[in-house]
Rosetta silent file (secondary structure, phi, psi, omega in degrees, C-alpha in Angstrom):
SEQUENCE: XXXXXXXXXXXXXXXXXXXXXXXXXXXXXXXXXXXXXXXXXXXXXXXXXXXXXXXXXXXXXXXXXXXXXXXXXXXXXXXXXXXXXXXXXXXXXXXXXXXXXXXXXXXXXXXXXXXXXXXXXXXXXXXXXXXXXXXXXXXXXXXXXXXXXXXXXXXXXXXXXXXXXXXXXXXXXXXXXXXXXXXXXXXXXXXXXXXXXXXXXXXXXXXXXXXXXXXXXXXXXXXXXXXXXXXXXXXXXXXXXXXXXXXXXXXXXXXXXXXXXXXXXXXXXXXXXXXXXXXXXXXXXXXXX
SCORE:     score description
SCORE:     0.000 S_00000001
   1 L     0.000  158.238  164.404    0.000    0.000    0.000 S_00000001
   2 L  -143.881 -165.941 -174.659    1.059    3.571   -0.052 S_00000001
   3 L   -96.683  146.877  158.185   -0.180    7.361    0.849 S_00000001
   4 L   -44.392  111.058  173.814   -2.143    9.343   -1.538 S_00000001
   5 L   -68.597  169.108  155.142   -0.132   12.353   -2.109 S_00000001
   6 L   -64.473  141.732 -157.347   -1.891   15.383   -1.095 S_00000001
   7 L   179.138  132.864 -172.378   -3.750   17.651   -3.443 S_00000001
   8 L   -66.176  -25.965  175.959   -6.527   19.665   -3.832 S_00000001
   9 L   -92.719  -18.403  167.793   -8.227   17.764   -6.546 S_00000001
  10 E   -75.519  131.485  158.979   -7.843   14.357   -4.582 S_00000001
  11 L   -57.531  126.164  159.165  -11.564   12.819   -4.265 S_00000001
  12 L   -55.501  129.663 -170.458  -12.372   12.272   -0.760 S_00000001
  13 L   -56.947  -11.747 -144.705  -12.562    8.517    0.807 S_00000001
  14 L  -105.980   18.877  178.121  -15.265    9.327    2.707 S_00000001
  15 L    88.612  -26.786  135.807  -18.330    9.605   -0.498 S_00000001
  16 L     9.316  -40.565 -178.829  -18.080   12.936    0.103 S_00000001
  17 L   -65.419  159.599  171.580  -17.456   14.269   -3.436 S_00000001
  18 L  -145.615  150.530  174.295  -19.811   16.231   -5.449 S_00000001
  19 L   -80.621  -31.899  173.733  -19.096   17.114   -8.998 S_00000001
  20 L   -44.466  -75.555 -162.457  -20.579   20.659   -8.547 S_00000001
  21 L   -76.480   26.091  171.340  -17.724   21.880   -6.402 S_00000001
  22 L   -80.554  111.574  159.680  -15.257   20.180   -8.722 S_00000001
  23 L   -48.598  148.682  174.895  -13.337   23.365  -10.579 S_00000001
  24 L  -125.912   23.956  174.988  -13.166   22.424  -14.393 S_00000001
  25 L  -132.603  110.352 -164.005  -10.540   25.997  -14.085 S_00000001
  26 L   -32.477  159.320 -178.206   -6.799   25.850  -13.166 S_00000001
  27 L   -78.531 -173.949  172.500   -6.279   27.033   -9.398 S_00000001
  28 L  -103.394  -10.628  174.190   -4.600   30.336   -8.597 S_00000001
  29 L   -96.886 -155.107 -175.235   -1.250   28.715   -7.594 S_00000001
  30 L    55.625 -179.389  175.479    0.961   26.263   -9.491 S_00000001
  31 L  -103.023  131.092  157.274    2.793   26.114  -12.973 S_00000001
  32 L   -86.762  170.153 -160.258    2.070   24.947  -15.984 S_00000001
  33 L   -87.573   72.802  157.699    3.454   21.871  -17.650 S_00000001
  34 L  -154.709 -153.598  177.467    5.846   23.775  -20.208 S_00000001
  35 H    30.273 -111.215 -171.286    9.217   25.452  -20.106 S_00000001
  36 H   -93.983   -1.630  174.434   11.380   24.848  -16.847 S_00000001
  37 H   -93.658  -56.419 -166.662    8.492   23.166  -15.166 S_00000001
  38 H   -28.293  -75.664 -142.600    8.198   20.356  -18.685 S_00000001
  39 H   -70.545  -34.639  152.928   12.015   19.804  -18.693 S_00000001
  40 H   -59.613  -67.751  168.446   12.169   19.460  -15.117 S_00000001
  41 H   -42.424  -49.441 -171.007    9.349   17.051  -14.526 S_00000001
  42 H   -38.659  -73.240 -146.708   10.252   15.109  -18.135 S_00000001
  43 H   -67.188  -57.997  179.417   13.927   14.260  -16.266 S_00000001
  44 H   -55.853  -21.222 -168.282   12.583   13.252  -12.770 S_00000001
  45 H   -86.905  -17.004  175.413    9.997   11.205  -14.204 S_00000001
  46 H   -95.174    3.937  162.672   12.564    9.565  -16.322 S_00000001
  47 H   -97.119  -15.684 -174.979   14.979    8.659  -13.354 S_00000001
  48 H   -62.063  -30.554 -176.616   12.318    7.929  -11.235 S_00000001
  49 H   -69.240   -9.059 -176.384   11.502    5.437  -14.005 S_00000001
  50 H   -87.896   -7.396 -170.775   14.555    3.751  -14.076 S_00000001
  51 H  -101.550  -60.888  175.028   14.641    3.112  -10.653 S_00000001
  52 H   -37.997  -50.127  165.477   11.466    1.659  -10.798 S_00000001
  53 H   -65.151  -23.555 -177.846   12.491   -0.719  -13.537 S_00000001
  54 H   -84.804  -47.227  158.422   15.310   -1.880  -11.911 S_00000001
  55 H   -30.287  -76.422  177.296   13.531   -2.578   -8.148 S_00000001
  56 L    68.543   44.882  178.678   11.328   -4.630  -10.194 S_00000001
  57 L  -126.780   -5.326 -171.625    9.101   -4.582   -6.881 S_00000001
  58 L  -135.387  160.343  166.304    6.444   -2.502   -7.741 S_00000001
  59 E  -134.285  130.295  151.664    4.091   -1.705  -10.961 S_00000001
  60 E   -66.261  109.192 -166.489    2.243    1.127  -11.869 S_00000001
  61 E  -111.080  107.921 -175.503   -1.203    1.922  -13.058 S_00000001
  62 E   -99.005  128.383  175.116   -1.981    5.336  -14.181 S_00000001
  63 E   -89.729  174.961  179.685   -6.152    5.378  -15.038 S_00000001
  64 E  -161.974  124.901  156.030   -7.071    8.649  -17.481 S_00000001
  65 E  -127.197  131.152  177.175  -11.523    9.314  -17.539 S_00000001
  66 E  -154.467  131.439  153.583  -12.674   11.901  -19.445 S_00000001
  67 L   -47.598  130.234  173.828  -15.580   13.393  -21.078 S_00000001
  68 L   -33.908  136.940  179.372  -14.760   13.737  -24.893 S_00000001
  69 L    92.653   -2.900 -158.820  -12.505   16.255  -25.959 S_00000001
  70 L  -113.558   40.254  134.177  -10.920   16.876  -22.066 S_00000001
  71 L    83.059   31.292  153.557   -7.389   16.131  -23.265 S_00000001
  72 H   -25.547  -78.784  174.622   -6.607   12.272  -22.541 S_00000001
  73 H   -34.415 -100.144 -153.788   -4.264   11.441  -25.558 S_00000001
  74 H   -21.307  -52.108  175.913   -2.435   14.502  -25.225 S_00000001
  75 H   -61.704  -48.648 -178.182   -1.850   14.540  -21.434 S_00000001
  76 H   -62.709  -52.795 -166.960   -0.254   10.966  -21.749 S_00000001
  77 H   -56.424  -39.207  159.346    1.791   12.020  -24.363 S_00000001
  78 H   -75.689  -49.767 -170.558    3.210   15.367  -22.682 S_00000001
  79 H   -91.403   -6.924  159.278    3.979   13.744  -19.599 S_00000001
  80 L   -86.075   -0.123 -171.372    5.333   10.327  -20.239 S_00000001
  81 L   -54.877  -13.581  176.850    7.241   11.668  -23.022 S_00000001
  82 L   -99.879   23.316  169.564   10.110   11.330  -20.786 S_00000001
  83 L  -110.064  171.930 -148.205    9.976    7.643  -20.199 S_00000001
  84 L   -89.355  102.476  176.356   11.876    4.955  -21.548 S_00000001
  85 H   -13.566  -38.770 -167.537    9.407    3.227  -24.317 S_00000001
  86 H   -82.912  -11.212  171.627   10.349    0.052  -23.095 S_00000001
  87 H  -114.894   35.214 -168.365    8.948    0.809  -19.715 S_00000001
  88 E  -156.696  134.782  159.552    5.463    2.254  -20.503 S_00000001
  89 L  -155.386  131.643 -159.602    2.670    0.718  -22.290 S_00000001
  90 L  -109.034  130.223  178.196   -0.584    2.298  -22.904 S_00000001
  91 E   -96.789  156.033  154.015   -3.647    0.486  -23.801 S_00000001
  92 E  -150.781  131.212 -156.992   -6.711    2.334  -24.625 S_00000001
  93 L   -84.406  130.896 -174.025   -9.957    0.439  -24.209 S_00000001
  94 L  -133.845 -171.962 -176.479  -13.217    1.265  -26.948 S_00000001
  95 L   -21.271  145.145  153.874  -16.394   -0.665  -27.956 S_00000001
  96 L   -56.318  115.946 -159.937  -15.889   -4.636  -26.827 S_00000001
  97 L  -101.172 -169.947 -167.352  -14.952   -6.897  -28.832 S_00000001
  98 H   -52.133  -38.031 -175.932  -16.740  -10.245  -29.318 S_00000001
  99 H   -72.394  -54.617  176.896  -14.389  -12.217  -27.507 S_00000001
 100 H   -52.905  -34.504  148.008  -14.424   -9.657  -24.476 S_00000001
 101 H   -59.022  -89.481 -130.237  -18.352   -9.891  -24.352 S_00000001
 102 L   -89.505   33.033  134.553  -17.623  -14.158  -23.263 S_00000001
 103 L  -141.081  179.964 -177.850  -15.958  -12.907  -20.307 S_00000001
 104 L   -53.056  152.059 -168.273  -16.617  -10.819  -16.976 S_00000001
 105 L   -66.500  -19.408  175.319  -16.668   -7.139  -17.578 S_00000001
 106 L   -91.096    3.052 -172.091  -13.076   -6.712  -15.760 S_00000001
 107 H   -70.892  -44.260 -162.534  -11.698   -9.237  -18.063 S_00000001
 108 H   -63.068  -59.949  178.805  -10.051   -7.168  -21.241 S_00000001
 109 H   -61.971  -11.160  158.887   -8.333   -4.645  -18.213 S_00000001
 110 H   -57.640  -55.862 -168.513   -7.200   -7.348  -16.808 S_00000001
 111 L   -89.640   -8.261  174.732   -5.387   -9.070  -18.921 S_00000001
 112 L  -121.630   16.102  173.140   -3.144   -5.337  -19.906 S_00000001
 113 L   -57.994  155.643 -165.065   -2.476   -4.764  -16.240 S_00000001
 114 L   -99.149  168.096  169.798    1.384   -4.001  -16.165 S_00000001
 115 L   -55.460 -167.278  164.738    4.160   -6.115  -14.597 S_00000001
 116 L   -67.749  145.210  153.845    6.559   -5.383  -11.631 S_00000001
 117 L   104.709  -12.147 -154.654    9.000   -2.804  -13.096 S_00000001
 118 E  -150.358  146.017  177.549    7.209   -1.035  -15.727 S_00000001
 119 E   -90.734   95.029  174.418    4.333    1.780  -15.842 S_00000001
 120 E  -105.563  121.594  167.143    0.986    0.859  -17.379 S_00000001
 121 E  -111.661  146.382  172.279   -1.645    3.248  -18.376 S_00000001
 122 E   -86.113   82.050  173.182   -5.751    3.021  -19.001 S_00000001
 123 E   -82.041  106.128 -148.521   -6.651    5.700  -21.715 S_00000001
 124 L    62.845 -171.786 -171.986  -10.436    4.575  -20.517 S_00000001
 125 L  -166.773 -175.824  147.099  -10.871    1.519  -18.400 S_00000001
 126 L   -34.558  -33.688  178.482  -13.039   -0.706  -16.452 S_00000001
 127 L   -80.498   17.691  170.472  -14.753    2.393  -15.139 S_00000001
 128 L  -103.981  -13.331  155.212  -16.579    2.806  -18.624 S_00000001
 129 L   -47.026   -9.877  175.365  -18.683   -0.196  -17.482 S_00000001
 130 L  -119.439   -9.746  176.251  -19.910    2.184  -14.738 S_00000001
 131 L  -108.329  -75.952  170.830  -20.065    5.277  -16.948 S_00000001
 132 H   -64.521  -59.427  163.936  -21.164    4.958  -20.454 S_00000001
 133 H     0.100  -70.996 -179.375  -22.840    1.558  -19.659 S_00000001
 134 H   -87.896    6.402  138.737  -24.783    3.281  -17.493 S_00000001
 135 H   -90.470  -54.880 -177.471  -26.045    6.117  -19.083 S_00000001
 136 L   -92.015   72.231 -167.271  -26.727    3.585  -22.085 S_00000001
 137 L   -79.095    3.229  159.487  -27.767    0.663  -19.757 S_00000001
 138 H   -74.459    8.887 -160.351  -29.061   -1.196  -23.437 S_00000001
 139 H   -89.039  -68.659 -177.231  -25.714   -1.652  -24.096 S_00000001
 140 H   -18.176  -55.302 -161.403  -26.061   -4.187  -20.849 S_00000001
 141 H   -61.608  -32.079  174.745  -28.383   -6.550  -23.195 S_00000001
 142 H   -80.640    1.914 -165.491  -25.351   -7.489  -25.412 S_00000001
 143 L   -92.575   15.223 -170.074  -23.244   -8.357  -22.355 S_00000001
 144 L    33.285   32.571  172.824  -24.420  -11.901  -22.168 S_00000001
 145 L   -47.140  101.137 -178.431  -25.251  -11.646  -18.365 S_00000001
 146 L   -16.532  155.293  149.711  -26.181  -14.728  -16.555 S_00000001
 147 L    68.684 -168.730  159.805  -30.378  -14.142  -15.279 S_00000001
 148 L   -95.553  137.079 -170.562  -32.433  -10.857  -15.401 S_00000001
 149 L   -98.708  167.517 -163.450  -30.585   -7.918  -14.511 S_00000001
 150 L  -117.263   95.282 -179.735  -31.604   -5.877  -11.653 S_00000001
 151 H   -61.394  -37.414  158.319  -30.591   -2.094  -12.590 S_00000001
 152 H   -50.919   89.772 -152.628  -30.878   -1.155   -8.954 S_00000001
 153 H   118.927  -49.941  177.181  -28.265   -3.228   -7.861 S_00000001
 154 H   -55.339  -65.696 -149.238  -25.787   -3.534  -10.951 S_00000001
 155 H   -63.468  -93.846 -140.706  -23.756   -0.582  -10.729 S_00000001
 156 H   -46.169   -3.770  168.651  -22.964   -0.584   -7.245 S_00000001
 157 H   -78.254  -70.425  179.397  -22.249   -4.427   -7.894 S_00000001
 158 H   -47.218  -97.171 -150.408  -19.635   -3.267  -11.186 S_00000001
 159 H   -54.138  -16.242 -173.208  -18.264   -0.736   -8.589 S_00000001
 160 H   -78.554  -19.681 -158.473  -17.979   -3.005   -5.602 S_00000001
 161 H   -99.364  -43.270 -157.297  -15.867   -5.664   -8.113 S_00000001
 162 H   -90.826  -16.518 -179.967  -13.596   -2.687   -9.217 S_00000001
 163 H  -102.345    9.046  162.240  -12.732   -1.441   -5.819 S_00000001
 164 H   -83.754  -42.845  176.052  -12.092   -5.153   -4.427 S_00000001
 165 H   -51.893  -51.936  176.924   -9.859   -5.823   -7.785 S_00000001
 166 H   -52.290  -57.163 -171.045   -8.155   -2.219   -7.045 S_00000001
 167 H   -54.173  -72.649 -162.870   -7.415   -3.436   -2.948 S_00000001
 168 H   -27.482  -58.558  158.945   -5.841   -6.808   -4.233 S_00000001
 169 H   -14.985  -82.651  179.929   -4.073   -4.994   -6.637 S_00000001
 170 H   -47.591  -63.232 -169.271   -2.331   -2.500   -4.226 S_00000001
 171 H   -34.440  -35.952 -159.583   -1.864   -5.333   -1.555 S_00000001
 172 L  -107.852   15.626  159.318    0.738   -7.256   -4.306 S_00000001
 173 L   101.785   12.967 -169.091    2.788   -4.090   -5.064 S_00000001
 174 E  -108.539  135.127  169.464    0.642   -2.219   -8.344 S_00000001
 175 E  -101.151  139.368 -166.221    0.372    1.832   -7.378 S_00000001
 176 E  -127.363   79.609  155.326   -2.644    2.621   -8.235 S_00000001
 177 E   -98.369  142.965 -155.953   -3.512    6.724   -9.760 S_00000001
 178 E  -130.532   72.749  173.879   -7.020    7.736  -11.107 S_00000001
 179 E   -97.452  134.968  167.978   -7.386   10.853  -12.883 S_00000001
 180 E   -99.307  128.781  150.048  -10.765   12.011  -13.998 S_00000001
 181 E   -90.787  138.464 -143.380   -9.847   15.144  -16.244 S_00000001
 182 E  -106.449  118.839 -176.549  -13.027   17.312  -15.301 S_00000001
 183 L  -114.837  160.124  173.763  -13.680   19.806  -18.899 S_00000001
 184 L  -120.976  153.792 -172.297  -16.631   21.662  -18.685 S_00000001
 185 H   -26.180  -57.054  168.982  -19.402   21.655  -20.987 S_00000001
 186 H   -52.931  -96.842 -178.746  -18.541   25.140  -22.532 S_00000001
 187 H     4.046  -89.098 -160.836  -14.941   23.609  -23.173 S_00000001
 188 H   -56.082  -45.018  138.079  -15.458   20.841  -24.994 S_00000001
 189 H    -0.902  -74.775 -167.731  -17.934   23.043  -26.950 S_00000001
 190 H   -69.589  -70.910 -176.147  -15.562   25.036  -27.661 S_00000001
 191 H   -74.597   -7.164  160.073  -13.068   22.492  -28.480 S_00000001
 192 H   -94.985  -24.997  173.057  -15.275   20.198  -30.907 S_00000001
 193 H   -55.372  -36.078 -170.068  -15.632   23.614  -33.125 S_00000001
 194 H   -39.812  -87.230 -165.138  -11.675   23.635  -32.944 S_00000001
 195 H   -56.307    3.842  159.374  -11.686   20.394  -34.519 S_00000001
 196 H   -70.131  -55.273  171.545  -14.364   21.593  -36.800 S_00000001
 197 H   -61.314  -53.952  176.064  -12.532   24.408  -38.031 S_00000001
 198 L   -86.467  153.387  178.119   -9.291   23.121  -38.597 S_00000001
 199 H   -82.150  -40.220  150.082   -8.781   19.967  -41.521 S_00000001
 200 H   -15.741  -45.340 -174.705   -6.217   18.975  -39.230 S_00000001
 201 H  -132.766   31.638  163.320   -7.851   17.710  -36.590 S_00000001
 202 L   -89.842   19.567  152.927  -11.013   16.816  -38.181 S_00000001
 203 L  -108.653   47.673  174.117  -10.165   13.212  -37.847 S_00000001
 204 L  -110.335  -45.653 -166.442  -10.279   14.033  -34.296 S_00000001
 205 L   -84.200  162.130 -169.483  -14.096   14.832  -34.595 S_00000001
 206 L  -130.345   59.356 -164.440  -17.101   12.003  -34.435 S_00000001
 207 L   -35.904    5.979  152.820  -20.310   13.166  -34.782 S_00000001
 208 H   -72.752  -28.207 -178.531  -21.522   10.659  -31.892 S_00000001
 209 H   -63.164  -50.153  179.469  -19.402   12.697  -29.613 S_00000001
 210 H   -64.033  -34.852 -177.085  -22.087   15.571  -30.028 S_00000001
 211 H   -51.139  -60.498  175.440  -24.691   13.142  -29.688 S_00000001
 212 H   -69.517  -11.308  151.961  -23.481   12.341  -26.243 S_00000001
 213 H   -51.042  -26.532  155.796  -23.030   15.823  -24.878 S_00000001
 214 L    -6.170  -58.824 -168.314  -26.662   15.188  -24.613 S_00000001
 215 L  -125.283   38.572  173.083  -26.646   13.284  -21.466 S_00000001
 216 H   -52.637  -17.792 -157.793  -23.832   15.412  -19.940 S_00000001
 217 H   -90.695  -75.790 -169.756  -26.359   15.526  -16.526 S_00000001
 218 H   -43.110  -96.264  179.002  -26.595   11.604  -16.756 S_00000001
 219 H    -8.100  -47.279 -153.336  -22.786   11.364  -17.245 S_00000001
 220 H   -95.219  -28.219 -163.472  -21.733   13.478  -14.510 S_00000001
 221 H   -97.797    7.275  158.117  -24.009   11.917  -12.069 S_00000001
 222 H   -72.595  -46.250  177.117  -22.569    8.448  -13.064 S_00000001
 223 H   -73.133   -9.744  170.787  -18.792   10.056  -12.526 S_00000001
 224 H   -92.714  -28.169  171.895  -19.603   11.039   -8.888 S_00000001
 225 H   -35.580  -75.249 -174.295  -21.200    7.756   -8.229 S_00000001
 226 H   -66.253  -36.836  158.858  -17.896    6.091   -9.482 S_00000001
 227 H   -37.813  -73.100 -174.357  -15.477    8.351   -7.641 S_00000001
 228 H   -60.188  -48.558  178.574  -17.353    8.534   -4.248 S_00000001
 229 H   -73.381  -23.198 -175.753  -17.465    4.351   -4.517 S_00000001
 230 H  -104.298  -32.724  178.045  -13.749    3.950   -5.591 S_00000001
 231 L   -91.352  129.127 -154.403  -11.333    6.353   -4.119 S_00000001
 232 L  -123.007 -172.646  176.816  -10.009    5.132   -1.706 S_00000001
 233 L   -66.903  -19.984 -152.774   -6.092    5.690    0.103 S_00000001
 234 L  -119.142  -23.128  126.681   -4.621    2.852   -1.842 S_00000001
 235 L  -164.532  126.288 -119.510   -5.896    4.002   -5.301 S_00000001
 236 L  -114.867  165.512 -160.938   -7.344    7.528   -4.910 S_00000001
 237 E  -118.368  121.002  159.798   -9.340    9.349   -7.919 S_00000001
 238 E   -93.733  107.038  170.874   -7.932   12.892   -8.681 S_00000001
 239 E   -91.802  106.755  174.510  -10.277   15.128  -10.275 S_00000001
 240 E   -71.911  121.663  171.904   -8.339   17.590  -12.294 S_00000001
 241 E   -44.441  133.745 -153.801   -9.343   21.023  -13.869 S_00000001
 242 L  -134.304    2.748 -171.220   -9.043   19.991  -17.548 S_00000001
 243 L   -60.561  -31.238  179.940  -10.519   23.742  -18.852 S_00000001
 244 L  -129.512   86.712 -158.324   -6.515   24.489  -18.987 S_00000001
 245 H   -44.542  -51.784 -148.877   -4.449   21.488  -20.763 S_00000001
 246 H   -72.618  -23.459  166.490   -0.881   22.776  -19.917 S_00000001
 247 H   -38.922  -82.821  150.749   -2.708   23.166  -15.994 S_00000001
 248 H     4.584  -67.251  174.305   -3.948   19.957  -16.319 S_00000001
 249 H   -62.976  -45.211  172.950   -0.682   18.188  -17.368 S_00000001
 250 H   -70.701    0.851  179.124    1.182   19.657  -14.397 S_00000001
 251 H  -113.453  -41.972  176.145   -0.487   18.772  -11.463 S_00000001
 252 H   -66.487  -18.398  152.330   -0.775   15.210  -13.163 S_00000001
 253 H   -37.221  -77.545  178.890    2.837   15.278  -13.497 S_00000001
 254 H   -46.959  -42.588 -166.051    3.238   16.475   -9.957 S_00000001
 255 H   -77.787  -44.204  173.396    1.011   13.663   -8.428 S_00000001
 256 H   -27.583  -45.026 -173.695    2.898   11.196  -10.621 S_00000001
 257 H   -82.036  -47.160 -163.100    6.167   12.030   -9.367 S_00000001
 258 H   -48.874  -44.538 -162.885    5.094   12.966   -5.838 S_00000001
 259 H   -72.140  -37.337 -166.646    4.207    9.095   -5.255 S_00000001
 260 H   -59.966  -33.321 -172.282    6.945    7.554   -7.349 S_00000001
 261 H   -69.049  -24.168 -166.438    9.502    9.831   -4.595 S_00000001
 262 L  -115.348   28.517 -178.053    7.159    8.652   -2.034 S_00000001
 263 L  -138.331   -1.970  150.627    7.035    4.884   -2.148 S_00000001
 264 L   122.598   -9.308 -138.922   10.448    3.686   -1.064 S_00000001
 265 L   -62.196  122.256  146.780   11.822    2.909   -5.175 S_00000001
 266 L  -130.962  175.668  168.824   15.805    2.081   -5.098 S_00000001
 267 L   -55.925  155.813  171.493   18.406    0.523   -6.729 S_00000001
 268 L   -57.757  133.630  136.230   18.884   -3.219   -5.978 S_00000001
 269 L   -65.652  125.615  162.153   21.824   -3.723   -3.313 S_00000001
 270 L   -59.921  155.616 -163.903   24.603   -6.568   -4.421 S_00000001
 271 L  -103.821 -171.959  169.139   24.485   -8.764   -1.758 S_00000001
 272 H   -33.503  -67.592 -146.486   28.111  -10.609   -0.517 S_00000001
 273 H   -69.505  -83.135  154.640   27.597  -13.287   -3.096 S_00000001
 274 H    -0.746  -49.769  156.018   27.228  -10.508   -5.876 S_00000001
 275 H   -74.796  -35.026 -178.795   30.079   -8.418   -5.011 S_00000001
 276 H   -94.416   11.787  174.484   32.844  -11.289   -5.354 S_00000001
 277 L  -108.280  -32.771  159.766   31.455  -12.251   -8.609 S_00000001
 278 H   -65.445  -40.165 -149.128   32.037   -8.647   -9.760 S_00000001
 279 H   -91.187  -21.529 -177.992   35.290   -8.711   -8.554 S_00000001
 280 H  -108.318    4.309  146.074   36.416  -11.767  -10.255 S_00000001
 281 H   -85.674  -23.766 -178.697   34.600  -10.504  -13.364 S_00000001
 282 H   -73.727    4.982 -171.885   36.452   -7.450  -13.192 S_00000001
 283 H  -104.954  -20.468  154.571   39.883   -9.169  -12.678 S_00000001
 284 H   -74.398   -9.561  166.153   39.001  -10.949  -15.678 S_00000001
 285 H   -82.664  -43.718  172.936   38.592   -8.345  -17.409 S_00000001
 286 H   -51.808  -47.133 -178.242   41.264   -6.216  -16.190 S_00000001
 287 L   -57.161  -34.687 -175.944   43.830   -9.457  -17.229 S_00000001
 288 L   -26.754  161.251  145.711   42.597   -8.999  -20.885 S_00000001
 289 L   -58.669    0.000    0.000   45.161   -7.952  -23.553 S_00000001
């Protein structure tokens, strides 16, 4: 297990959360993720990562939830850019596929959790069985579910399975971070015109994506649901302000780092046995011509 770090955006254990008094607008302190803040965070995150690979006692699971448009990709991409390819691997989970309908709904995330040693991130997750699901609970009818389901009862079933899976997790060494990036309506507005405007990034835009600003009220009251049931000390849900990307990337930066500094990570020590086996490869070396 480890501590949360502290942060104004970590969701409280105690259910507590409300999405109303969640800011979707950068605080009045901190830095943004560019210049001398970037290049500093890039290089600690990429010794921290190295340490981490080497320990080869712990694994990491970064989660990423978002409303369309609130700056997912992007955010992985500025802030792992400073880790070592070979020690990051990012899945990102969409529509099910056939095979993934004939198992349990945690099966597909399951199966890309990362090793000891190495950083795995969830661009979506398990948690869209508790979000989109559930604003589109037909979707449920294709899920080949055992009986009749009892919509009173399922989610909080779904959520009860992901924060027992989550405990287990932690218990066997996986750090566990949760960011919801929290955009606000207006945003994302704002930011599907973007991709409207420019030919660039109109293979960005979906036209289903407008369809589902629709049920922004039905969304939101599904992401406090899953929050208030899941964050817990051992892996806690940050909701970030997502209104201001380069905001946005720094404080997820910051929590990133804060835990990796804050969980014990070192080099291996040679033991006895270890040390006289260097020494009698280095005298074998040293003898070379």
């Amino acid at each position: 297990m480890f501590e949360a770090p502290q942060s104004p955006y970590l969701v409280p254990f105690d259910g507590s959360f409300t999405v109303a008094a969640a800011s979707t607008r950068p605080g009045t302190n901190g830095t943004s993720h560019k210049g001398k803040h970037r290049r500093q965070r890039t290089e600690d995150l990429n010794k921290l990562q190295r340490v981490l690979a080497a320990g080869d006692r712990h694994a990491v699971l970064l989660v990423f939830q978002a409303m369309d448009a609130a700056g997912k990709d992007s955010t992985i991409r500025s802030v792992m850019q400073g880790v070592d390819p070979s020690g990051c691997q990012v899945f990102s989970f969409k529509k099910p596929s056939s095979l993934e309908l004939d198992h349990d709904f945690l099966w597909r995330t399951t199966c890309c959790l990362p090793e000891r040693g190495r950083i795995g991130i969830f661009n979506r997750s398990q948690y869209e069985e508790v979000l989109v699901v559930r604003v589109h609970p037909e979707i449920l009818g294709y899920q080949k579910l055992p009986g009749e389901i009892d919509q009173e009862t399922i989610w909080d079933d779904r959520l009860a399975s992901i924060r027992q899976q989550e405990e287990h997790l932690a218990r066997n060494g996986t750090v566990i971070l949760k960011f919801w990036l929290n955009v606000s309506r207006e945003e994302q507005k704002r930011r599907f015109i973007s991709r409207l405007d420019d030919p660039d990034k109109n293979w960005k835009f979906e036209p289903k994506d407008v369809v589902e600003r629709r049920y922004w009220d039905d969304y939101m009251h599904a992401y406090e649901a899953a929050l208030n049931a899941t964050s817990r000390p051992w892996a806690p849900w940050y909701a970030i302000p997502a209104d201001n990307k380069s905001y946005m990337r720094a404080r997820v930066a910051d929590i990133i780092i804060a835990t990796l500094q804050n969980i014990g990570l070192q080099y291996p020590v040679p033991s006895a046995k270890d040390r006289a086996e260097f020494a009698e490869a280095r005298a074998e070396l040293e003898a070379e011509d």
